[in-house]
gemmi code that builds the backbone of each chain (N, CA, C; Angstrom):
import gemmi

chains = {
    "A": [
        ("UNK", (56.811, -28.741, -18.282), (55.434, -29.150, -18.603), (54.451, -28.197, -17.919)),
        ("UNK", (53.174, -27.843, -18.625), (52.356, -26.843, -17.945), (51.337, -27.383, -17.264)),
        ("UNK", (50.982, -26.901, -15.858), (50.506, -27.610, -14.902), (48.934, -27.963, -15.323)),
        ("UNK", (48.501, -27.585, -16.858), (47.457, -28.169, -17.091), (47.171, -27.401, -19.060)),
        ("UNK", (47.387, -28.844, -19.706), (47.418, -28.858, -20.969), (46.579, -29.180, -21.460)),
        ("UNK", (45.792, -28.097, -22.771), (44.487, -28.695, -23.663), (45.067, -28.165, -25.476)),
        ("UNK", (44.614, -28.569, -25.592), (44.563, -28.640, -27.604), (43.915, -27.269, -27.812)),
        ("UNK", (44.681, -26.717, -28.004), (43.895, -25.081, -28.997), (42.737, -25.105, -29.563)),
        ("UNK", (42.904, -26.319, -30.576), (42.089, -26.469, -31.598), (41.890, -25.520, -33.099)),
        ("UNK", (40.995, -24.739, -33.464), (39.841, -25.555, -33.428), (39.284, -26.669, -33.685)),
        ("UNK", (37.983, -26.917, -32.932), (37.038, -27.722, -33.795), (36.420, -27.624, -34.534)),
        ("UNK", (36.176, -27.969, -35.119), (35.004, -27.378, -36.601), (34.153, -28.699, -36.412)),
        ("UNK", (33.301, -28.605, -35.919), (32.247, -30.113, -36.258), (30.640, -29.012, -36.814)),
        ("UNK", (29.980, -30.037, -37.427), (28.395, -29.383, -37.956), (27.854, -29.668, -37.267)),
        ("UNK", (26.553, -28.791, -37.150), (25.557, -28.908, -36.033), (24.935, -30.584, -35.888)),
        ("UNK", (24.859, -30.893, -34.556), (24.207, -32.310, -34.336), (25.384, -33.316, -33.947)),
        ("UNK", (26.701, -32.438, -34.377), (27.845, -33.837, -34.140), (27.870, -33.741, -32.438)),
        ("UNK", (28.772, -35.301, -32.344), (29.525, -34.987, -30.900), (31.048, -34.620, -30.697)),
        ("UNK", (31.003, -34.032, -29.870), (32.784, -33.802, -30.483), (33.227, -33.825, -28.654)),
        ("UNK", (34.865, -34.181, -28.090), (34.658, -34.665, -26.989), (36.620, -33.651, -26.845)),
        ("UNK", (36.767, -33.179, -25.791), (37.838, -32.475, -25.226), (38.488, -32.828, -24.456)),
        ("UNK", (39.775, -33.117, -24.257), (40.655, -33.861, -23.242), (41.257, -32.550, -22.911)),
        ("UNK", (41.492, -32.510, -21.424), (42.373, -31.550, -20.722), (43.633, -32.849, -19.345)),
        ("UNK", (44.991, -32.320, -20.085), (46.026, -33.088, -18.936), (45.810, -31.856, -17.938)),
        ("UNK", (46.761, -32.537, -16.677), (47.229, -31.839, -15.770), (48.658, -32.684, -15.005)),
        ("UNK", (49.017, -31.857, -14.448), (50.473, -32.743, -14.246), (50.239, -33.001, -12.346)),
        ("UNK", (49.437, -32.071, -11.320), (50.112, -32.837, -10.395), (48.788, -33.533, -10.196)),
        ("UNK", (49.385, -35.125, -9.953), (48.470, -35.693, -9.303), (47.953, -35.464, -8.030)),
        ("UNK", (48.181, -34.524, -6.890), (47.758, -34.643, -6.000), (46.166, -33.640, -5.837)),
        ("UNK", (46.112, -33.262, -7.032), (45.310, -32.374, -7.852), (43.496, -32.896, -7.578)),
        ("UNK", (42.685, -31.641, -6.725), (41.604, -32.271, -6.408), (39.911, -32.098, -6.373)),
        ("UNK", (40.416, -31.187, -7.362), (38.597, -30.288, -7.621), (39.100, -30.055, -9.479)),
        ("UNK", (38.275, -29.711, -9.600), (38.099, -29.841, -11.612), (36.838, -29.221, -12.106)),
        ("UNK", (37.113, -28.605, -13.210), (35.957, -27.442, -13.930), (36.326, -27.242, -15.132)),
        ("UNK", (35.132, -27.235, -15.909), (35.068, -26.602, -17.263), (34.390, -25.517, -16.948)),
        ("UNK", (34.936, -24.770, -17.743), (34.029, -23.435, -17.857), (34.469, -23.338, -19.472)),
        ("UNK", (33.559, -22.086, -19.519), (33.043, -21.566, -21.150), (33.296, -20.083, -21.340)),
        ("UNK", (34.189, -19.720, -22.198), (34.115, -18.383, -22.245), (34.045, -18.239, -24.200)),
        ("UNK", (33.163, -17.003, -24.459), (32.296, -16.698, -25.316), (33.501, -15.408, -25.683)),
        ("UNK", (33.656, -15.599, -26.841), (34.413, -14.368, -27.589), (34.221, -12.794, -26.622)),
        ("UNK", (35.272, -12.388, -26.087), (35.340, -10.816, -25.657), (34.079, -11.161, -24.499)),
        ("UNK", (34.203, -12.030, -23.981), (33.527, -12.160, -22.730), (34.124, -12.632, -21.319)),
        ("UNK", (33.507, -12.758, -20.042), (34.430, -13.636, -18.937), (34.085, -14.861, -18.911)),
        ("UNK", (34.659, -15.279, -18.132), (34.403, -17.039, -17.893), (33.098, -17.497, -17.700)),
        ("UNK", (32.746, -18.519, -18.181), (31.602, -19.360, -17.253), (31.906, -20.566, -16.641)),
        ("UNK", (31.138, -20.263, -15.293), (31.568, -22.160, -14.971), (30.096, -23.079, -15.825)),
        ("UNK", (30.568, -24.170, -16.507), (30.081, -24.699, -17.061), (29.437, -26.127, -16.501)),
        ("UNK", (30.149, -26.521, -15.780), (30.353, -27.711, -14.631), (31.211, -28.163, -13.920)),
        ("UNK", (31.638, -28.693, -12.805), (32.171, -29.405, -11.843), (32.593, -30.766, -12.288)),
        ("UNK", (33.495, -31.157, -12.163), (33.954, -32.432, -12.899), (34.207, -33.690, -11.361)),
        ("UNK", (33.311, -34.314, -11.032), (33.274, -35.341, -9.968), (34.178, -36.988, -10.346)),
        ("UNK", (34.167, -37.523, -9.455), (35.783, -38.181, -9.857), (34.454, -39.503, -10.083)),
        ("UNK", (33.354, -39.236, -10.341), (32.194, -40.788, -10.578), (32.230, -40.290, -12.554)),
        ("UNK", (32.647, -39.445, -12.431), (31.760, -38.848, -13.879), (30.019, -37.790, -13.619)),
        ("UNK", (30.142, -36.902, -14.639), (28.868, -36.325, -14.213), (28.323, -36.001, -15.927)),
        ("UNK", (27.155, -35.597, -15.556), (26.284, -35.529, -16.802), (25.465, -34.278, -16.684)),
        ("UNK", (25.066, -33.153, -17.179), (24.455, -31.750, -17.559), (24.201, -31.794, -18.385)),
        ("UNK", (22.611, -32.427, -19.384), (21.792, -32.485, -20.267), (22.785, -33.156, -21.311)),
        ("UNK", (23.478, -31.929, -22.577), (23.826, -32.502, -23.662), (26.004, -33.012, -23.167)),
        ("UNK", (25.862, -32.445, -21.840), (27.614, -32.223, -21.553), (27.699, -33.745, -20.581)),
        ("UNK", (29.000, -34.037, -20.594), (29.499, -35.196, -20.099), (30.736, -34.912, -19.490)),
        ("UNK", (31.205, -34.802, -18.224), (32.724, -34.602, -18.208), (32.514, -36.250, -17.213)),
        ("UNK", (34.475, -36.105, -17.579), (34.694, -37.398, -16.946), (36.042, -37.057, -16.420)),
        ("UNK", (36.807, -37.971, -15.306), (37.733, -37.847, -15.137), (38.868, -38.830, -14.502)),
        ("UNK", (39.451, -38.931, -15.200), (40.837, -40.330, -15.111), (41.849, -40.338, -14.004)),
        ("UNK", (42.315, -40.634, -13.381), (42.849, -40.016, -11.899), (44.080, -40.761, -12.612)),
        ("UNK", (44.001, -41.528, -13.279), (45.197, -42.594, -13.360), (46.166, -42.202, -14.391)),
        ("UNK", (45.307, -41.376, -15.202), (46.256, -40.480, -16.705), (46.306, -39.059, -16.729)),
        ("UNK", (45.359, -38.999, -15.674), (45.684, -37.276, -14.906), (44.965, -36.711, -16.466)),
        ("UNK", (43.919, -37.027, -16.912), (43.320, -36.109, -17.617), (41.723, -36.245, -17.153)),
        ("UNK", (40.768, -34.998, -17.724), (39.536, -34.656, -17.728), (38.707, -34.752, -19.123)),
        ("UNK", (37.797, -34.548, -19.279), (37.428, -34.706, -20.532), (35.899, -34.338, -20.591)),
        ("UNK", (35.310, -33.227, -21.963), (34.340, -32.910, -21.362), (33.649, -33.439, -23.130)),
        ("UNK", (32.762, -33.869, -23.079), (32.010, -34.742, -24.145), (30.549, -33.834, -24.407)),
        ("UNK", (30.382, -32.947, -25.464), (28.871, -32.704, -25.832), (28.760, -33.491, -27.274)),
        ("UNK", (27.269, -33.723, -27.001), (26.303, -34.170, -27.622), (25.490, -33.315, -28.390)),
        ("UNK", (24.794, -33.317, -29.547), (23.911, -32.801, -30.271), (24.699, -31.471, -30.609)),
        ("UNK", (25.376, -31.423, -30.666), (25.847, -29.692, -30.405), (25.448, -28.388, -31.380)),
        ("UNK", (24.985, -27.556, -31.040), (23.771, -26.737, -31.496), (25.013, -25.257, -31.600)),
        ("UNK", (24.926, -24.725, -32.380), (25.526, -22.974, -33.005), (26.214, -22.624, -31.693)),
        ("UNK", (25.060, -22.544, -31.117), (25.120, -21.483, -29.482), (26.205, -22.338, -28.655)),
        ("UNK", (26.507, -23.090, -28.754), (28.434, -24.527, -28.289), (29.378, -23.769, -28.837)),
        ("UNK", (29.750, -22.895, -29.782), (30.724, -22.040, -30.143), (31.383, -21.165, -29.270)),
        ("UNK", (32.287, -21.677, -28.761), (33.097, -20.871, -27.296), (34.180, -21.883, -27.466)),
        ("UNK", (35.375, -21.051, -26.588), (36.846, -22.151, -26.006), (35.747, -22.349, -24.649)),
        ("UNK", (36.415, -23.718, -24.471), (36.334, -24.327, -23.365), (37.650, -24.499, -22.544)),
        ("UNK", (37.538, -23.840, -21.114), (38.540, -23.724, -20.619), (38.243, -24.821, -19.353)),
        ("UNK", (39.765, -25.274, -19.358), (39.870, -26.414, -18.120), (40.560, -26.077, -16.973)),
        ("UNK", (39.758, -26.667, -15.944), (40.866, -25.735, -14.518), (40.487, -26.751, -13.497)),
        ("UNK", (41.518, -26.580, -13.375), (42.183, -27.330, -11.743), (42.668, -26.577, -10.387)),
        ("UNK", (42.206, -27.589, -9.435), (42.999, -27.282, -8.454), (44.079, -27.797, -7.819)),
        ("UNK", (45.448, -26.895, -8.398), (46.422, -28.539, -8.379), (47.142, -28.399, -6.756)),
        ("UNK", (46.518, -28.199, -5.816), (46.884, -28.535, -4.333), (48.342, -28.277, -4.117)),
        ("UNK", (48.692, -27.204, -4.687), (50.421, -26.538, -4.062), (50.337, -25.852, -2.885)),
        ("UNK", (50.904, -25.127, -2.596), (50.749, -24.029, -1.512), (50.073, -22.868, -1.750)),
        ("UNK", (49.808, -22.328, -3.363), (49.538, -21.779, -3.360), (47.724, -22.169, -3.375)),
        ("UNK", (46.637, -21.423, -3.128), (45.274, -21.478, -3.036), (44.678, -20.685, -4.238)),
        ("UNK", (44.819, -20.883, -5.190), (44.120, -20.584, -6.154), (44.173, -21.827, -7.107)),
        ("UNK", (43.224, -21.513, -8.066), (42.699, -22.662, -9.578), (43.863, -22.279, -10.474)),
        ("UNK", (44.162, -23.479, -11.374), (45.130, -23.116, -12.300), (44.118, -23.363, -14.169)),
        ("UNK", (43.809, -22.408, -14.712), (43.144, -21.970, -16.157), (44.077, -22.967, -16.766)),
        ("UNK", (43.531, -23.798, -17.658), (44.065, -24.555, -18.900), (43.796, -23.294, -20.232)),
        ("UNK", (44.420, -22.914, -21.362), (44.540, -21.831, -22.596), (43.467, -22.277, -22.926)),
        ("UNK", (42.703, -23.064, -23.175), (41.485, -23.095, -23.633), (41.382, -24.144, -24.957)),
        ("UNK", (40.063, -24.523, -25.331), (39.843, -24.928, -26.886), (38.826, -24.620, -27.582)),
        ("UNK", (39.233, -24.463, -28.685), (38.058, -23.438, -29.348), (37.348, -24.493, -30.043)),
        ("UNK", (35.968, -24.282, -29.948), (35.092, -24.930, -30.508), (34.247, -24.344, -31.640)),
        ("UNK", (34.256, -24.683, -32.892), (33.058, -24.070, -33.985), (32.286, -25.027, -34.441)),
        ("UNK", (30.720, -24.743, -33.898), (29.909, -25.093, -34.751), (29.205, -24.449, -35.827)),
        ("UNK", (29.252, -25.761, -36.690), (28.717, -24.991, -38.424), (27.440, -25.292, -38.429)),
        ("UNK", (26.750, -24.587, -39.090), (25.673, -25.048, -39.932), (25.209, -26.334, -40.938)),
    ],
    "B": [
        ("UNK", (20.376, -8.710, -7.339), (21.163, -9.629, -7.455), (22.286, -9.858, -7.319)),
        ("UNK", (23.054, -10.752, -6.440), (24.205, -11.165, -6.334), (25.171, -11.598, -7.436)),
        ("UNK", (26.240, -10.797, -7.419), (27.722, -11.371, -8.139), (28.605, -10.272, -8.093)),
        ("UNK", (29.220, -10.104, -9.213), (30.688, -9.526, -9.315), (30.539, -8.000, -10.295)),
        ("UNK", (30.704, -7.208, -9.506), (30.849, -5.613, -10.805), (32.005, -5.359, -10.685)),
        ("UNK", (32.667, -5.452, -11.680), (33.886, -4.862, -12.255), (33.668, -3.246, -12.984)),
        ("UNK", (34.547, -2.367, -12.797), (34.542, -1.255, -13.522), (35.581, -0.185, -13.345)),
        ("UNK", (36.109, 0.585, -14.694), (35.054, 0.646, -15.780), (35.111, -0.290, -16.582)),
        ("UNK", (34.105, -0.715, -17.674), (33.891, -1.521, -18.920), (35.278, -1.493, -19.614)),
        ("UNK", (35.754, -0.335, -19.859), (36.781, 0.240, -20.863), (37.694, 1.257, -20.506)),
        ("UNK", (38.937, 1.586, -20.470), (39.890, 2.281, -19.766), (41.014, 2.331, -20.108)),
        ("UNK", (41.598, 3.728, -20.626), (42.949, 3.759, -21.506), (43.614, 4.442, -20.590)),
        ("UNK", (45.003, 4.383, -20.813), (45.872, 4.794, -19.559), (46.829, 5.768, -20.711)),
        ("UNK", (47.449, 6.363, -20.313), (48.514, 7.362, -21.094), (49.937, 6.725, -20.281)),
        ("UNK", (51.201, 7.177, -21.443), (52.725, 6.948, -20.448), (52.483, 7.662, -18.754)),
        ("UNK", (53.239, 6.374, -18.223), (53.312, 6.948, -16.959), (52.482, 7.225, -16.241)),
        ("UNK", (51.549, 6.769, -16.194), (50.021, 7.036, -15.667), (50.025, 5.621, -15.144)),
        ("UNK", (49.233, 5.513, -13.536), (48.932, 4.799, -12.988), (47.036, 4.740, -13.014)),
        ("UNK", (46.503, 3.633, -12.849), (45.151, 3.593, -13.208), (44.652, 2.344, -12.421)),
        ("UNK", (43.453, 2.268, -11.734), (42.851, 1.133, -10.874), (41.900, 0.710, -11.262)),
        ("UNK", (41.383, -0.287, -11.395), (40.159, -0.964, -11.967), (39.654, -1.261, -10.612)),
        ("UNK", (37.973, -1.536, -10.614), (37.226, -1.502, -9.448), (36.524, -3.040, -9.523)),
        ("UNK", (37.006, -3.595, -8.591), (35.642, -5.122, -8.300), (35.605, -5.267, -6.946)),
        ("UNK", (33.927, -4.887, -6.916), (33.150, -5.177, -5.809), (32.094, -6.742, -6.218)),
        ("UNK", (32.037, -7.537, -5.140), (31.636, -8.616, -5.008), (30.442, -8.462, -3.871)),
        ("UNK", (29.117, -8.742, -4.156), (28.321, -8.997, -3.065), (27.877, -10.272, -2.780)),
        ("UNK", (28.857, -10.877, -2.696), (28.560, -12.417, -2.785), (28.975, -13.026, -1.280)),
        ("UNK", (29.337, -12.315, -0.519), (29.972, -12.541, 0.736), (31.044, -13.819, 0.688)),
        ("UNK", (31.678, -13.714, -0.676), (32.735, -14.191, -0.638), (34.299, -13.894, 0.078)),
        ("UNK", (34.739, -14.986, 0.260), (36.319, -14.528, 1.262), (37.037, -14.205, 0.199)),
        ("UNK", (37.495, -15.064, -0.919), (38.427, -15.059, -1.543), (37.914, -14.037, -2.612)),
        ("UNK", (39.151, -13.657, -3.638), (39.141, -12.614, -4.663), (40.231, -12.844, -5.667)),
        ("UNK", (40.206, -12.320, -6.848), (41.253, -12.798, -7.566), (41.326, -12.152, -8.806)),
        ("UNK", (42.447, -11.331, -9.707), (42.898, -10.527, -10.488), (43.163, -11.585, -11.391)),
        ("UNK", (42.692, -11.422, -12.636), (43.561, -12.183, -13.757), (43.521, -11.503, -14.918)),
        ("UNK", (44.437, -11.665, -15.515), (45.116, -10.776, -17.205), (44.969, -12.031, -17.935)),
        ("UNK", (43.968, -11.437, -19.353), (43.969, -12.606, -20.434), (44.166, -11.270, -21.301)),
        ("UNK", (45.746, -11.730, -22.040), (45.837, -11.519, -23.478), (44.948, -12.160, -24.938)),
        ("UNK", (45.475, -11.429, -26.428), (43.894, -11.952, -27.143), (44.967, -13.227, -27.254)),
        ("UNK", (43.775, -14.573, -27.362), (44.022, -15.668, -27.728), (44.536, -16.795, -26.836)),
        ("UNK", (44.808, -16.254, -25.557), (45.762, -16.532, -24.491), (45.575, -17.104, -22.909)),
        ("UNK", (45.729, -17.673, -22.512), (44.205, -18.087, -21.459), (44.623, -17.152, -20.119)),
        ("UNK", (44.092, -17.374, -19.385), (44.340, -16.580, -17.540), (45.468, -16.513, -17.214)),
        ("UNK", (46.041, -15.363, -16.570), (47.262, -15.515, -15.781), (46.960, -15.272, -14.651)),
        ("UNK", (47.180, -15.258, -13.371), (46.799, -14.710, -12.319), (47.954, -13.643, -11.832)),
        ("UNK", (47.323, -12.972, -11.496), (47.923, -11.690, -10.516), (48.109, -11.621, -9.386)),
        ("UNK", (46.547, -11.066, -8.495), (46.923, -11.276, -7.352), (45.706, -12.460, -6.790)),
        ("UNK", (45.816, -12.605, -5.502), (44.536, -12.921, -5.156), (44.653, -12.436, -3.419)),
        ("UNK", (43.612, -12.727, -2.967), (43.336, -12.708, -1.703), (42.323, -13.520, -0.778)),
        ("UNK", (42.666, -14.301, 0.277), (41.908, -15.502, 0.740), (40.916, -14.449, 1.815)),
        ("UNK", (41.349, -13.659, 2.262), (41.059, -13.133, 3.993), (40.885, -11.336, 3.348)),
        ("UNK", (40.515, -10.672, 4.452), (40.920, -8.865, 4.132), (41.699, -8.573, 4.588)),
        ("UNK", (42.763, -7.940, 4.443), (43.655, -7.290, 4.993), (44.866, -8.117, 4.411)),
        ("UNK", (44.788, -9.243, 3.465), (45.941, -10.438, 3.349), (45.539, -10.445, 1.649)),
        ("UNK", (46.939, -10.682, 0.641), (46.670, -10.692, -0.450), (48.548, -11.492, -0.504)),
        ("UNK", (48.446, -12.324, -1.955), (49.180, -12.623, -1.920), (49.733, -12.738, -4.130)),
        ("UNK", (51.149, -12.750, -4.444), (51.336, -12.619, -5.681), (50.932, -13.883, -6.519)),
        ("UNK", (50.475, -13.350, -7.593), (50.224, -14.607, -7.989), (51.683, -14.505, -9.033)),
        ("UNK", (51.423, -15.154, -10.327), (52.307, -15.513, -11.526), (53.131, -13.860, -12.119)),
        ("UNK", (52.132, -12.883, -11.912), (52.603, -12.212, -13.235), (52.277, -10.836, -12.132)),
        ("UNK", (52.730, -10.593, -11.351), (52.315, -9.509, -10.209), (53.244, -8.064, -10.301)),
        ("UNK", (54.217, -8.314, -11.215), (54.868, -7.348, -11.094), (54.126, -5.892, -12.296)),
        ("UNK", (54.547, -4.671, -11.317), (53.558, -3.855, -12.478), (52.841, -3.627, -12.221)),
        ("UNK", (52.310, -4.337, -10.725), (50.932, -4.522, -10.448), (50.626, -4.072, -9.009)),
        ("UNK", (49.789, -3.478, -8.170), (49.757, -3.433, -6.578), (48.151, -3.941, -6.705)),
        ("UNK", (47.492, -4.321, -5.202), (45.924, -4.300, -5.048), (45.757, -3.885, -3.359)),
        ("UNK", (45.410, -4.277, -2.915), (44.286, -3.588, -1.520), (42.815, -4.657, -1.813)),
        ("UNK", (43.696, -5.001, -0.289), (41.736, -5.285, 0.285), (41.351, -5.347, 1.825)),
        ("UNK", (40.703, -4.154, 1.699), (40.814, -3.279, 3.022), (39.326, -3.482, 3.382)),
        ("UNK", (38.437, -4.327, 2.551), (36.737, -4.470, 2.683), (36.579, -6.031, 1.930)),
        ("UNK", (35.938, -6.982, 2.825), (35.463, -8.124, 1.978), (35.190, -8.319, 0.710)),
        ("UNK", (33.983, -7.224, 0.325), (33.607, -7.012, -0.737), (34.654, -6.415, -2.204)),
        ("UNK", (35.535, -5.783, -1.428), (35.793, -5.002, -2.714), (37.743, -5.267, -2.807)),
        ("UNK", (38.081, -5.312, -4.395), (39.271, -5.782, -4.105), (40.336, -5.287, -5.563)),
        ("UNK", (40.253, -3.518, -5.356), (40.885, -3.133, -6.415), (42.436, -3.457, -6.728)),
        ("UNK", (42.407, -3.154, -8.275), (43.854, -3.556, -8.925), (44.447, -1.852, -9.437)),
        ("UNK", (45.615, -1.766, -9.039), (46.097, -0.368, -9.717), (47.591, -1.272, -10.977)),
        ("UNK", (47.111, -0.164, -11.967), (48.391, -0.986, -12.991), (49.167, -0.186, -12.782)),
        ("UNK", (50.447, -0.115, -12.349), (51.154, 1.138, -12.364), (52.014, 1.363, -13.131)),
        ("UNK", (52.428, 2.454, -13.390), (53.403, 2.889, -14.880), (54.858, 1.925, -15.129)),
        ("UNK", (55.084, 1.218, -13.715), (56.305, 0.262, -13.731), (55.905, -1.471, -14.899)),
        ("UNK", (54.401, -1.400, -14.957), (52.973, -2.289, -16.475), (53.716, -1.817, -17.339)),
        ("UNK", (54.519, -2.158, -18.337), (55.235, -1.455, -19.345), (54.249, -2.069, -20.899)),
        ("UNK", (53.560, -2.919, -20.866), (52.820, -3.894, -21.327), (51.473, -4.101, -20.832)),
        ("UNK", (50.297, -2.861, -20.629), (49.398, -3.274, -19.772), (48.397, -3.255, -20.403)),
        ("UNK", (48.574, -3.524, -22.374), (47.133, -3.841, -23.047), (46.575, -5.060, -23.001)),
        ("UNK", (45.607, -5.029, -22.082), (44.651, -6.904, -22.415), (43.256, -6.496, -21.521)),
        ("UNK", (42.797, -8.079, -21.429), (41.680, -7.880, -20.893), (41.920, -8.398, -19.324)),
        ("UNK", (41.175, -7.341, -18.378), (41.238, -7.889, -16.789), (40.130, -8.400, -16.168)),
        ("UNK", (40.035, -9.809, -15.522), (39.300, -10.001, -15.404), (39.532, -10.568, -13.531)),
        ("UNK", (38.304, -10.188, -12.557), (38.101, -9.940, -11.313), (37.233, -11.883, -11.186)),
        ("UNK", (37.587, -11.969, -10.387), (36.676, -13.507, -9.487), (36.366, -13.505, -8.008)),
        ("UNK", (35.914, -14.565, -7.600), (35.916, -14.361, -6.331), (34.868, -15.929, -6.140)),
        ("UNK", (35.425, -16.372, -4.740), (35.173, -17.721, -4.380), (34.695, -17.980, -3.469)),
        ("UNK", (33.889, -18.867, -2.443), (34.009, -19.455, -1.736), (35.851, -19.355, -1.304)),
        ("UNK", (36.121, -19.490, -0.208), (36.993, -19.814, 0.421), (37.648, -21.652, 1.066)),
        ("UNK", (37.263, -22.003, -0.240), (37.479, -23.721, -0.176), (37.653, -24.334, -1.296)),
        ("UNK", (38.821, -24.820, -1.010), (39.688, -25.580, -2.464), (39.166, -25.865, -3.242)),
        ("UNK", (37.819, -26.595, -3.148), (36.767, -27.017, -4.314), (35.970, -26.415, -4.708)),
        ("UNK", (35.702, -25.468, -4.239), (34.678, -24.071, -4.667), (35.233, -23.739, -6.198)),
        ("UNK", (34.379, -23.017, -7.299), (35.151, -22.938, -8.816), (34.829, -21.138, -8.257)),
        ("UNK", (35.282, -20.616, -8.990), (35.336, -18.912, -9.138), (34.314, -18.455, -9.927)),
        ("UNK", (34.017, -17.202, -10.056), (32.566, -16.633, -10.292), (33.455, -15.069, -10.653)),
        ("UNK", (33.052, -14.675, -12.405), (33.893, -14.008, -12.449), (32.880, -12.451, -12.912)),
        ("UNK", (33.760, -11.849, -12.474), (33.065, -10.291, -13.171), (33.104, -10.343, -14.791)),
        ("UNK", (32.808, -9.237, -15.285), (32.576, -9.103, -16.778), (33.826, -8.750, -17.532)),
        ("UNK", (34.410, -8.124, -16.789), (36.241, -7.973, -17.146), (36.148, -6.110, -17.448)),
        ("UNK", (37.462, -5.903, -17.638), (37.712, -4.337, -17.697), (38.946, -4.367, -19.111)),
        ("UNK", (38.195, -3.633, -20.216), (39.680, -3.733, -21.161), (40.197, -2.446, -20.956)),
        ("UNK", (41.474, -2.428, -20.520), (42.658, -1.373, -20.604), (42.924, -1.490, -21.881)),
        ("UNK", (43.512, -0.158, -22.427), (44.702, 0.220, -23.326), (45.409, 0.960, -23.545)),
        ("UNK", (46.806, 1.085, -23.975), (47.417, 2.305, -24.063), (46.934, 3.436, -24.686)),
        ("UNK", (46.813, 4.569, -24.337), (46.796, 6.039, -25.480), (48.099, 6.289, -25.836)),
    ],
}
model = gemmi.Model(1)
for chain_id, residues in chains.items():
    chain = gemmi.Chain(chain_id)
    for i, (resn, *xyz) in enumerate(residues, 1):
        res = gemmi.Residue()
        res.name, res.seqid = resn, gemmi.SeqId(i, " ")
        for name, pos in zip(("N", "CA", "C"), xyz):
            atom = gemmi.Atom()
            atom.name, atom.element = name, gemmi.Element(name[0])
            atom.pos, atom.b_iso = gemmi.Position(*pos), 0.0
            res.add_atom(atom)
        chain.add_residue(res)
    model.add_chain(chain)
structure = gemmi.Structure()
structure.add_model(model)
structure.setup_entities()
């Protein structure tokens, strides 16, 4: 199992929908969380911090389940310029000290 | 302004040719970190480094050497033993605390000639 699993996708939703992203991860002892955004032939963005209350950034929503070991990042209104994978990352607390990148999910908004 | 320069933009290597990509960080960050994204494919990590003078392998290190002999700066050489070294590279760098997220350079695409 990979230490942190998301849906390829795509999405295809039209402008204005909501459309909402689940990312697993396998170790529970697992203890910081991020979406970031990366834009065709570009680098990462951090997009937000995922807090274990839930957090909110205008049209974005992430949330996070401690109990099903997934994250989940929820936009609203979603406008052209939302067209990016959304990548999920963890910090899954091994020995080693680095974040572990979820492959990403691609998101398209239409017209 | 503060962040991450990676360079060069673009960089082809010939057989047998060894080649280093450059990321300097003025972020007075501790940590640093090498990652290879193939197209379609998400992060792998390479190397990273918490401290200077200390670096450690990540997933996919072979093929690969770095140096970090300056806070700031924390080059990658691909060396000709990369038998496979077309993708995109991309440089980070952190806070030095588990919950800190990474802050990444603009990336460097290698390719074979």
């Amino acid at each position: 199992r990979k230490e942190v699993e998301q849906d390829p996708g795509p999405f295809n939703v039209p402008e204005g929908a909501t459309v909402a992203f689940n990312c697993t991860y396998s170790n529970s002892a697992s203890q910081s969380f991020f979406w970031y955004r990366q834009d065709c032939r570009k680098e990462p963005k951090l997009l937000m911090s995922v807090y274990s209350s839930g957090n909110e950034d205008g049209r974005f929503t992430a949330q996070l389940n401690r109990a099903s070991q997934y994250i989940s990042l929820l936009i609203r209104d979603s406008k052209l310029s939302d067209s990016a994978t959304y990548l999920c990352v963890v910090n899954p607390y091994t020995g080693r000290r680095a974040l572990t990148f979820g492959s990403g999910t691609r998101l398209q908004v239409q017209p | 302004d503060g962040g991450i320069t990676q360079s060069p933009k673009y960089l082809f290597r010939k057989e047998g040719q060894n080649v280093t990509l450059s990321c300097e960080q003025n972020l007075n960050h501790d940590a640093m970190y090498w990652y290879r994204q193939d197209p379609g494919q998400g992060l792998r990590l390479i190397y990273y480094s918490q401290i200077v003078n200390d670096f450690q392998k990540g997933d996919i290190a072979e093929g690969y050497s770095v140096s970090r002999e300056k806070k700031e700066s924390f080059p990658l050489t691909v060396t000709s033993a990369q038998k496979n070294p077309t993708a995109f590279y991309l440089c980070a760098s952190s806070i030095d605390d588990r919950n800190q997220p990474q802050h990444f350079g603009d990336g460097t695409r290698l390719s074979i000639l």
